[in-house]
C-alpha positions in Angstrom: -48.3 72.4 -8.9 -51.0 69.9 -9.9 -50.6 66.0 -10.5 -53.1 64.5 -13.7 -53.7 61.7 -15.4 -52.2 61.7 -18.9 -55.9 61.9 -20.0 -56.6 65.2 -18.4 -53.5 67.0 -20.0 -53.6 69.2 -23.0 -51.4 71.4 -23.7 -52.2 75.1 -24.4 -51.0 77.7 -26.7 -49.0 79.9 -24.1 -49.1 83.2 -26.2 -50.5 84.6 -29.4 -51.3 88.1 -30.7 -54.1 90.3 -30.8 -55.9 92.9 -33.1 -54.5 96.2 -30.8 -50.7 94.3 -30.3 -50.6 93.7 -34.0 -52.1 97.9 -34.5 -49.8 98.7 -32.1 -46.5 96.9 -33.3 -47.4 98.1 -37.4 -47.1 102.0 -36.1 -44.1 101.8 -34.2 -42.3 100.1 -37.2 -43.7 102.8 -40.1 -42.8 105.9 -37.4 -39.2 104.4 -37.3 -39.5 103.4 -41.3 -40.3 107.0 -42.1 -38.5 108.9 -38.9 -35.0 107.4 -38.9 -33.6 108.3 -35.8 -35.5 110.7 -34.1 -38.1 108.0 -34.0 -35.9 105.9 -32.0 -35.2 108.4 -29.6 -38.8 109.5 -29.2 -39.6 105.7 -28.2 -36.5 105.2 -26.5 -37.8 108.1 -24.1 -41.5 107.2 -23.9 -40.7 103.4 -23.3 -37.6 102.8 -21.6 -37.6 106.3 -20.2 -33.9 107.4 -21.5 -33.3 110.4 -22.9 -30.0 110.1 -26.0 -29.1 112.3 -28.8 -29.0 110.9 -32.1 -24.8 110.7 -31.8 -25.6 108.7 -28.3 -27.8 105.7 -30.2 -24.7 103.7 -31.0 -22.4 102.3 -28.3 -18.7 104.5 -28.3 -15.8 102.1 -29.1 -13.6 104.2 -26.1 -16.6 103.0 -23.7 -16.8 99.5 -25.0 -12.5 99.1 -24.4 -13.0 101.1 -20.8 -15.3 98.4 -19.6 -13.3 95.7 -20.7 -10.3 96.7 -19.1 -12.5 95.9 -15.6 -14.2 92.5 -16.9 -14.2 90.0 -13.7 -12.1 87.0 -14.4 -14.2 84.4 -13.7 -16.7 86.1 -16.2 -13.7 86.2 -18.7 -13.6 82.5 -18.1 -17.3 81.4 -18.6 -17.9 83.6 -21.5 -14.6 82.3 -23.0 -15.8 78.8 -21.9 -18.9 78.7 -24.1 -17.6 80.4 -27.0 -14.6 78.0 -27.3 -17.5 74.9 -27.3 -20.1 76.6 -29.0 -17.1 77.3 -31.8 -16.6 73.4 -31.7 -20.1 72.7 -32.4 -21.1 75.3 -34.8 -17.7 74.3 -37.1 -19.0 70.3 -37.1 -22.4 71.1 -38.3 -20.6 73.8 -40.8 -18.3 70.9 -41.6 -21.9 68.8 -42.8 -22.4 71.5 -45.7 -19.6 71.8 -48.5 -19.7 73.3 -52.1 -20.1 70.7 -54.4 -21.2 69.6 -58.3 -23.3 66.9 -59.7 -24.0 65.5 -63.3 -27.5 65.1 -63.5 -27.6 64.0 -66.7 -25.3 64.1 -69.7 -23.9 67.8 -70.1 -25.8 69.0 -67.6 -24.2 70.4 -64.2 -26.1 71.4 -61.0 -23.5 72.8 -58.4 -24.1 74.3 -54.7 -22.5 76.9 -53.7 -22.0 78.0 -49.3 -22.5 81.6 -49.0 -22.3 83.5 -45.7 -25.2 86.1 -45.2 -23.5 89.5 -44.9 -24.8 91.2 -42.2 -27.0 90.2 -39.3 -28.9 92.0 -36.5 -28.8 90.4 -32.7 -31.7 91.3 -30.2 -30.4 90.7 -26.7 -33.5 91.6 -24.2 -33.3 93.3 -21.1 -34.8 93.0 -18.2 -34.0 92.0 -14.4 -30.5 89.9 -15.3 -28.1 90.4 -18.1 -28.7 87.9 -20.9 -25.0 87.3 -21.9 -25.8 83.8 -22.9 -28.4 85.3 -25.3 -25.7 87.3 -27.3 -22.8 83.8 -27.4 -25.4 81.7 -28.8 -26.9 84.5 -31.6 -23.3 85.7 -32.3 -21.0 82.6 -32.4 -22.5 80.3 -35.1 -22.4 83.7 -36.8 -18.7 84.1 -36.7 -18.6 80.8 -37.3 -20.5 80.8 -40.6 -18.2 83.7 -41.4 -21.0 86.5 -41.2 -19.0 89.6 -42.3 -20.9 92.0 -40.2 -23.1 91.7 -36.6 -24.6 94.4 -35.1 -25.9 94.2 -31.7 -29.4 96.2 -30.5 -30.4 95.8 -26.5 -32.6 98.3 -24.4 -31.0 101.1 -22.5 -32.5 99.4 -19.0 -29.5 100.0 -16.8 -28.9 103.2 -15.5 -30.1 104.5 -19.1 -27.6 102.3 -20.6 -26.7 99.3 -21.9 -25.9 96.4 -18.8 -21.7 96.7 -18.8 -21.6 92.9 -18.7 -23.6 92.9 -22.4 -20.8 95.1 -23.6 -18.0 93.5 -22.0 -19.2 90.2 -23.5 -19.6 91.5 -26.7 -15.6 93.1 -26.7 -14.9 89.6 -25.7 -16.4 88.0 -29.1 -15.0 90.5 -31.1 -18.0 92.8 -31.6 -17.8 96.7 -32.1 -21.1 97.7 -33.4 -23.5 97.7 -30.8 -27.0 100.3 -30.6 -28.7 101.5 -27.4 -31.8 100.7 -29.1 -34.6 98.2 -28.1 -38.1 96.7 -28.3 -40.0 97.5 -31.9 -38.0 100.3 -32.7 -35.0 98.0 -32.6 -36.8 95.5 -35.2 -37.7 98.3 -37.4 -34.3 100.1 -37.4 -32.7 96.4 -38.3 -35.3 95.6 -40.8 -35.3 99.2 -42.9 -32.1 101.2 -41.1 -32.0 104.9 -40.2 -29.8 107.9 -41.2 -26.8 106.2 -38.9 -27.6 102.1 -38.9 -27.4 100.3 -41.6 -30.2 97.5 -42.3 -29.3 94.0 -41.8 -29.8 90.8 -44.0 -31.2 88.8 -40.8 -32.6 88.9 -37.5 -31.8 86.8 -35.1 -32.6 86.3 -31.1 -35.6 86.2 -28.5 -37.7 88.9 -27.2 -41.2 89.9 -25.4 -44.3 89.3 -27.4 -43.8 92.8 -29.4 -40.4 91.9 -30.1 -41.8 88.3 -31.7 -44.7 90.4 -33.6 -42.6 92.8 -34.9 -39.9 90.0 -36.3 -43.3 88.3 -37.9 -44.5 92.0 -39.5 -40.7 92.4 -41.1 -40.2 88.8 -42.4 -39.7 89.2 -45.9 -37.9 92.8 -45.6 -35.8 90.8 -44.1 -35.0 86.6 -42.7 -35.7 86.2 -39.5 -34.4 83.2 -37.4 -38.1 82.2 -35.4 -40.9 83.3 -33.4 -40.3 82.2 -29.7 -42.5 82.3 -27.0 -42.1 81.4 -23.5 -39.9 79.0 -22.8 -40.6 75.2 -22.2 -39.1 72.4 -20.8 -40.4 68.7 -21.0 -39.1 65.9 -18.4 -39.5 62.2 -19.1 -38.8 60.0 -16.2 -39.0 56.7 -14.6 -38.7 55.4 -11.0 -35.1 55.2 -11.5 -34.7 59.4 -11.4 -33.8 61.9 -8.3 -36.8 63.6 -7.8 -34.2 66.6 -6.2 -33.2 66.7 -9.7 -36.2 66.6 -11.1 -37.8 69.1 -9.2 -34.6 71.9 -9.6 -34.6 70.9 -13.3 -38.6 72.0 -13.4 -37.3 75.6 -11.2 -35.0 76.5 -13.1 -37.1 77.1 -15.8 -40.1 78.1 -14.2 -37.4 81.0 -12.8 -37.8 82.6 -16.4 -40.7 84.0 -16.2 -44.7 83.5 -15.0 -45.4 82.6 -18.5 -42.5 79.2 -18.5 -43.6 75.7 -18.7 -42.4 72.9 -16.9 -44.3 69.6 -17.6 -43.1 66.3 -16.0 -44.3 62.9 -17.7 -43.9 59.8 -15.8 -45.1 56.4 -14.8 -44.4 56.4 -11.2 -47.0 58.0 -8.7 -44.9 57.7 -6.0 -41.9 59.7 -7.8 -44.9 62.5 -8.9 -45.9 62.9 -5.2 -41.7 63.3 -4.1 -41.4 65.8 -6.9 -43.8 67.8 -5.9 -42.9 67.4 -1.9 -39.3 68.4 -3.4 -40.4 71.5 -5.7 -42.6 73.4 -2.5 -39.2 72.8 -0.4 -36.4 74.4 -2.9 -38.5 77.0 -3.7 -39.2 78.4 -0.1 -35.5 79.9 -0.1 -35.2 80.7 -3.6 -35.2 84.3 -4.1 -37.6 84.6 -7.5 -39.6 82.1 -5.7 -42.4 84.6 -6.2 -41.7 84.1 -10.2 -41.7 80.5 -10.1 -44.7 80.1 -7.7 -46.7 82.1 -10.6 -45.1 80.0 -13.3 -45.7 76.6 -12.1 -49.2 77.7 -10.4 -50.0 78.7 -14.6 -48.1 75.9 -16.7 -46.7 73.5 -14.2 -47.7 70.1 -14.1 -47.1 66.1 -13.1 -48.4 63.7 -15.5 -49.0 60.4 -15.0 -49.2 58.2 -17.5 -49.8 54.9 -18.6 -46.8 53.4 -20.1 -43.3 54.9 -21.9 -44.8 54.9 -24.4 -47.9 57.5 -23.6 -44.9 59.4 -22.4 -43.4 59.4 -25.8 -46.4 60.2 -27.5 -47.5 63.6 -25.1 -44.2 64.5 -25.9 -44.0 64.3 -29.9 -47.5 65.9 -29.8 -46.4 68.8 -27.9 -43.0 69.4 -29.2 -41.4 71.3 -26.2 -38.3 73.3 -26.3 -36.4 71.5 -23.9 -36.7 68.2 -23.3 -35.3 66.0 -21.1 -35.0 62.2 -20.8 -34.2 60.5 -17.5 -35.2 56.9 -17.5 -32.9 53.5 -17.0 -32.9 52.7 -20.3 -32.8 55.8 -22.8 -31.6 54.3 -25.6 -35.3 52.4 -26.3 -37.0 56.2 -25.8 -34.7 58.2 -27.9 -35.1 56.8 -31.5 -39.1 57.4 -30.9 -38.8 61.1 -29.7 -38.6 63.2 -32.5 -40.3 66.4 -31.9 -38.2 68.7 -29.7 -36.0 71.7 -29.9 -33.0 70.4 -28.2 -32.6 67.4 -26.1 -30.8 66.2 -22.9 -30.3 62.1 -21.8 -29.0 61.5 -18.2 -29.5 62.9 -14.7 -26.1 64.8 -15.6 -26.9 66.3 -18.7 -29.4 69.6 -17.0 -30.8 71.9 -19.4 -28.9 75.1 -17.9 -25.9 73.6 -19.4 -27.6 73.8 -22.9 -28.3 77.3 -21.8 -25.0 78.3 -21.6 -21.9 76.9 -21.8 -22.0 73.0 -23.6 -21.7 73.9 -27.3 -25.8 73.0 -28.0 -27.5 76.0 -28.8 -30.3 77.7 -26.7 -32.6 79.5 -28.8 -34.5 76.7 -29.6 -38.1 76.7 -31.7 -41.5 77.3 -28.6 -44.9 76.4 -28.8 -45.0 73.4 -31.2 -42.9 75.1 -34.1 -40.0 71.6 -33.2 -42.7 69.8 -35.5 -40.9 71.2 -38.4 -37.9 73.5 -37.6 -34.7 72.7 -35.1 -32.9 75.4 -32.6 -30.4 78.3 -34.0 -27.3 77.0 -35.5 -24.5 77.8 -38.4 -27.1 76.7 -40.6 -29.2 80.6 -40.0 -26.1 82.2 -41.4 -25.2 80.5 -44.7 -27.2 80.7 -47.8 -27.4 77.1 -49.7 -26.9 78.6 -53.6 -27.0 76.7 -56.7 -26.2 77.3 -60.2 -26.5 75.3 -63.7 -24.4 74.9 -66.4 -25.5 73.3 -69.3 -24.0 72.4 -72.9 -24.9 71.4 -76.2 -25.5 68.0 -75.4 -27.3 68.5 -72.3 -29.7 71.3 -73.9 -30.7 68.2 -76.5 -31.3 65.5 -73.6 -33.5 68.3 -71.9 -35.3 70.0 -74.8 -38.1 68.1 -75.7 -39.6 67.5 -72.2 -38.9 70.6 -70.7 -40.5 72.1 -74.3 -43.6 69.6 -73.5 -44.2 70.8 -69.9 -44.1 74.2 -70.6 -46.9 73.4 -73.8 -48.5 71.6 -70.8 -48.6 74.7 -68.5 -49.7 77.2 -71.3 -46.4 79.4 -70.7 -45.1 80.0 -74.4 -42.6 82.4 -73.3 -40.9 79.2 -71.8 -41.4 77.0 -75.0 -39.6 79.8 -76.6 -36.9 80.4 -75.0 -36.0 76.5 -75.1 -37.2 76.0 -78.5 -35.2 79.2 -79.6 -31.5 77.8 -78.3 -32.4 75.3 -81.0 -28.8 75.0 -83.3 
């Protein structure tokens, strides 16, 4: 864990693609485009070594309902927890949008129209934990938006099945179709659907780099929500902060993986050198300390700056995931921040609880894409339609300038078919 001067930090692009992942991701999805299912089980053997029949690719409903009947209570509790505040959440920002008309001009009437996308696809990853949180925050805002249909695609990693907490959670939220599918094949059986899954309208959730690439290569075929990366957290903070805090707030997401970032901006040298003191003493006994000794060896850092408002600006430039203000006076910092994915104010308010169980969403824009797109919400499920009615009156307030700019463009098809309503 290194301490800089603000003048010394810059920070990196922490993934991108090459020439042979790009090659690599392209034939995967045309084998599955042209191979239905016997694509997907050839790659569910070669890469997650599991060996399933065509019949075996979806998740059995009498499986799903046995593995419910022996969901822990206190699991019952959590999951129910964050769907009943992620519900809250998703219905105020679904209560911001509303059908609606407006006269734009004599006899002429531009209405919008909220339509929910019909079917979506959820990636939930697997890898050494469970990512239940992963499938709340993808399917929620779904159900919320009133998305008709939601299928759900995770790797077979678990004794050559899917985790039973994934499929307990997904009973739980109400959802039947789920695929032992994963990695690019899952993308590409989404995106153009086999002999047994039906494509979706939209794909939503986080994945490895293949997983991202292969979202990119089917954008278009179908929506896609974004393309994440590793994830990131920012901290701004001032002498007034715990550096305990601090420093298990930097851990925790260091713990994702050796690719995380954890960047602390402050004022106070002293409180840089206790943070660090702090991190090398929680980590001795925490068991992925391995992980997060990588991580934070890679993309961890303490830097010092100036003033606030250096603080402010490293942080609008990089436009982290997460980021976190804890300073005595937030209110004069948070009306200047505007680049981030999702953000938390107080030594109470810790990032894991936007991971799971607040309301906020957690898949949240990497890499610098918060410079001009915000975190998953009900918004990635509705479609904002619009439609035009105009009449007699309207047509003759319209006719001549829309007639002039289509002269101007050179499109006489378009002076026609204005000029030709003429009564």
């Amino acid at each position: 864990m290194r301490i800089i001067p603000s003048g010394k930090f810059s920070k990196k692009s922490l993934f991108s693609f090459d020439k042979s992942d790009i090659s690599r991701v392209r034939r995967i999805l045309e084998d599955v485009k042209t191979g239905g299912n016997r694509a997907l089980t050839e790659y569910c053997r070669k890469f997650d070594g599991v060996r399933l029949d065509t019949g075996l690719l979806r998740v059995e409903s009498p499986v799903i309902k046995s593995l419910a009947r022996r969901i822990d209570d206190d699991l019952r509790y959590a999951v129910n927890l964050a769907r009943k505040n992620i519900e809250k959440f998703s219905l105020s920002q679904l209560r911001c949008l509303r059908d609606f008309s407006a006269c734009t001009s004599k006899g002429v009437l531009c209405s919008q129209r909220i339509i929910p996308i019909e079917r979506v696809g959820i990636y939930v990853p697997a890898g050494n934990f469970p990512l239940v949180s992963t499938l709340i925050m993808c399917a929620v805002p779904a159900q919320v938006a009133g998305v008709r249909e939601i299928a759900v695609f995770s790797p077979p990693r678990y004794n050559g099945d899917i985790h039973p907490v994934i499929l307990q959670t997904a009973y739980l939220l109400g959802i039947k179709e789920i695929y032992r599918v994963g990695g690019v094949q899952a993308i590409a059986a989404m995106a153009y659907g086999t002999e047994t899954i039906k494509p979706v309208n939209k794909i939503v959730g986080p994945g490895n780099k293949y997983v991202s690439l292969a979202k990119r290569e089917v954008f278009g075929q179908v929506g896609i929500d974004m393309i994440a990366g590793p994830s990131e957290v920012m901290i701004i903070a001032d002498g007034s902060a715990e550096p305990e805090i601090l420093a298990s707030d930097m851990i925790a997401q260091a713990e994702h993986d050796i690719n995380a970032s954890s960047i602390l901006l402050t004022t106070s040298e002293s409180l840089a050198k206790m943070v660090v003191g702090e991190i090398e003493r929680q980590v001795r006994d925490n068991p992925n300390r391995e992980i997060i000794k990588k991580s934070l060896e890679k993309n961890g850092y303490v830097v010092l700056c100036r003033n606030t408002g250096e603080c402010i600006r490293i942080a609008n430039e990089t436009a982290p995931e997460h980021l976190e203000i804890i300073v005595r006076n937030p209110e004069k910092v948070l009306t200047k921040l505007v680049n981030y994915g999702s953000l938390f104010v107080g030594r109470y308010s810790a990032e894991v609880f936007g991971d799971y169980t607040a309301g906020v969403n957690h898949t949240l824009p990497t890499n610098g894409v918060a410079k001009y797109r915000a975190g998953l919400s009900v918004y990635d499920f509705v479609k904002i339609a619009t439609q035009l009615r105009i009449n007699e009156r309207g047509y003759n307030l319209l006719r001549d300038a829309t007639m002039k700019l289509a002269e101007t463009e050179g499109l006489s098809g378009h002076y026609n078919a204005v000029k030709i309503r003429e009564t």
